[in-house]
N, C-alpha and C positions, 0 to 999 in steps of 0.2 A: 735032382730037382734044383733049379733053383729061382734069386729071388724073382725074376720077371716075370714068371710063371704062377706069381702069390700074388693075392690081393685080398685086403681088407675090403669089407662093406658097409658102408656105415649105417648106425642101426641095428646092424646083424654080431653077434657076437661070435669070435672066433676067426682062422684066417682059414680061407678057402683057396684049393688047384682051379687054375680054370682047366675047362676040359674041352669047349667047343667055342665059337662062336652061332650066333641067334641072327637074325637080322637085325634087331633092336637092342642085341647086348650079347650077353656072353653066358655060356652055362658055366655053371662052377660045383665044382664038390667039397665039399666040410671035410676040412685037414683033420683026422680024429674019429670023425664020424661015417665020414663017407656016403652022410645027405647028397644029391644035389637039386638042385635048381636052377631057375635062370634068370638071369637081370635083366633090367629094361634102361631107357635112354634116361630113365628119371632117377634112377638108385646112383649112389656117389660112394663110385667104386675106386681104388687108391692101389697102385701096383707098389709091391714094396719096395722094388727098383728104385723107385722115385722118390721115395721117403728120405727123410734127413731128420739129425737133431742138431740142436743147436750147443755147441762148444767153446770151449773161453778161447779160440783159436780161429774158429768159426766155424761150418757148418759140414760134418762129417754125414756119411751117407750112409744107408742103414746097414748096407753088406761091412763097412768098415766097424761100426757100434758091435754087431753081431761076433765080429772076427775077436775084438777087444775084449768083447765079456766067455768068450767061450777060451781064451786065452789067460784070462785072469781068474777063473773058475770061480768056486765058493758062492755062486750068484742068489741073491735072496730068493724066496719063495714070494708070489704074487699076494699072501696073507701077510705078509710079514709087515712091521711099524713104516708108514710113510720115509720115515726119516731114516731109517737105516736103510729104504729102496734108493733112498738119494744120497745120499753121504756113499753108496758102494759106486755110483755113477759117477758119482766128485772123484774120485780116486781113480776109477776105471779108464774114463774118455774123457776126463778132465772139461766137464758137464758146465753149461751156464747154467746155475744154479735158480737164476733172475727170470728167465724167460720158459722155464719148462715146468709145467702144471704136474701134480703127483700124479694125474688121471694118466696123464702119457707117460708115466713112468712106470706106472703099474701096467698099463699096455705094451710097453716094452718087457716087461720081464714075462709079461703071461706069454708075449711072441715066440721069445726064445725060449721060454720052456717046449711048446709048442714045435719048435723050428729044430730043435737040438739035436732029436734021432734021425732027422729028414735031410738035414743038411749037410753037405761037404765042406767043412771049413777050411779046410789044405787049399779047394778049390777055388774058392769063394775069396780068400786071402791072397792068391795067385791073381787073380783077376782085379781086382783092388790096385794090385802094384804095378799089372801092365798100363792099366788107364791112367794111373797116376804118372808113370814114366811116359807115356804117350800123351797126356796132357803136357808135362813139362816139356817136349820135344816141339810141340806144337807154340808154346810161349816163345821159345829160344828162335822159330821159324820167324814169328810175327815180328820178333823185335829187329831178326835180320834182315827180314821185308819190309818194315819202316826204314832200318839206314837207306838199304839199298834202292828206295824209289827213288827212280828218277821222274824228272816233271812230267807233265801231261804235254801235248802235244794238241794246239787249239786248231780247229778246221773253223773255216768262215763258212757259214750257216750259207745255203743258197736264198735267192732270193725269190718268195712266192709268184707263180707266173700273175702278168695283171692278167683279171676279166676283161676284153673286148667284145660283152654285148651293147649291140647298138641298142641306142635310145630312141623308143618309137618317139615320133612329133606330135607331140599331146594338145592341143589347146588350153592355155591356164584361165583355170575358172575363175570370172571375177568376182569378188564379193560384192554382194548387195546388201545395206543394210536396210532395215527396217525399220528404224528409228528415225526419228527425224532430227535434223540438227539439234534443234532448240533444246532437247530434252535426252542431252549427255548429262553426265553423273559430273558435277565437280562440287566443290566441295563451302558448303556455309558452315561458317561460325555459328553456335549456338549463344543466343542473345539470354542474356540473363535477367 
């Protein structure tokens, strides 16, 4: 299994396989339970692929979190004191300690308790290091592809054909007014 195939639901406790798609969402099965059900376009469903925490280095991705804590073992239980769930995170993945709420820490440990017999870490660690080497490969392209642009090459825009329709011969209306000279609008002083 792995992580693309897991998603969180918020509201719903617990992390769930999907199994199918719905027209308006997706069926999923309770990791543990083997409930399922099905979401709708309105439920705020989170793939764990896409997850990330935030680190004094910056923002690590949840398959990288997972690899670190299953590599460092001894991990707390999700009862265990606030402060010992975080102080083993400080140490573990080198955690911003500022920006990450206990609730999401204690949801990280209940994941990987969760996640531990299900998943292939060997695997999961492998693929981490190809993206990451493929990501750096892809920097080293960009930076080569900025030396090496050369200019642009400007084309002169053509110029829109003119309209040649002809103009019927209209007779221009004359105005009439209706007023009479004497009693145009100009302008008196007010006498005090």
């Amino acid at each position: 299994m792995e992580l693309k195939d897991i998603v969180a639901v918020s509201g719903q406790g617990g992390l769930h396989k999907i199994i199918g798609r719905t027209k308006n969402g997706l069926i999923l099965e309770t990791i543990g339970t083997g409930k399922r059900f099905a979401t709708s376009y309105q439920d705020k469903v989170s793939v764990l692929e896409d997850i990330s925490m935030y680190a004094q280095e910056g923002d690590l991705h949840l398959a990288q979190v997972l690899v670190k804590i299953n590599a460092k073992g001894n991990v707390p239980t999700p009862k265990d004191d606030a402060k010992a769930q975080r102080q083993y995170l400080i140490e573990t993945i080198d955690l911003d300690s500022e920006r990450v709420y206990d609730s999401d820490i204690k949801k990280l440990i209940n994941w990987y308790s969760a996640l531990k017999d299900i998943l292939d870490f060997a695997k999961l660690a492998e693929e981490k290091t190809d993206e990451a080497g493929i990501e750096e490969n892809k920097e080293e392209e960009n930076v080569e592809a900025a030396v090496e642009e050369k200019p642009k090459k400007t084309t002169a825009k053509k110029a829109a054909p003119k309209k040649t329709a002809a103009k019927t011969a209209q007779p221009k209306a004359t105005k009439v007014s209706t007023k009479s000279a004497a009693s145009t609008n100009t302008y008196r002083p007010k006498s005090v």
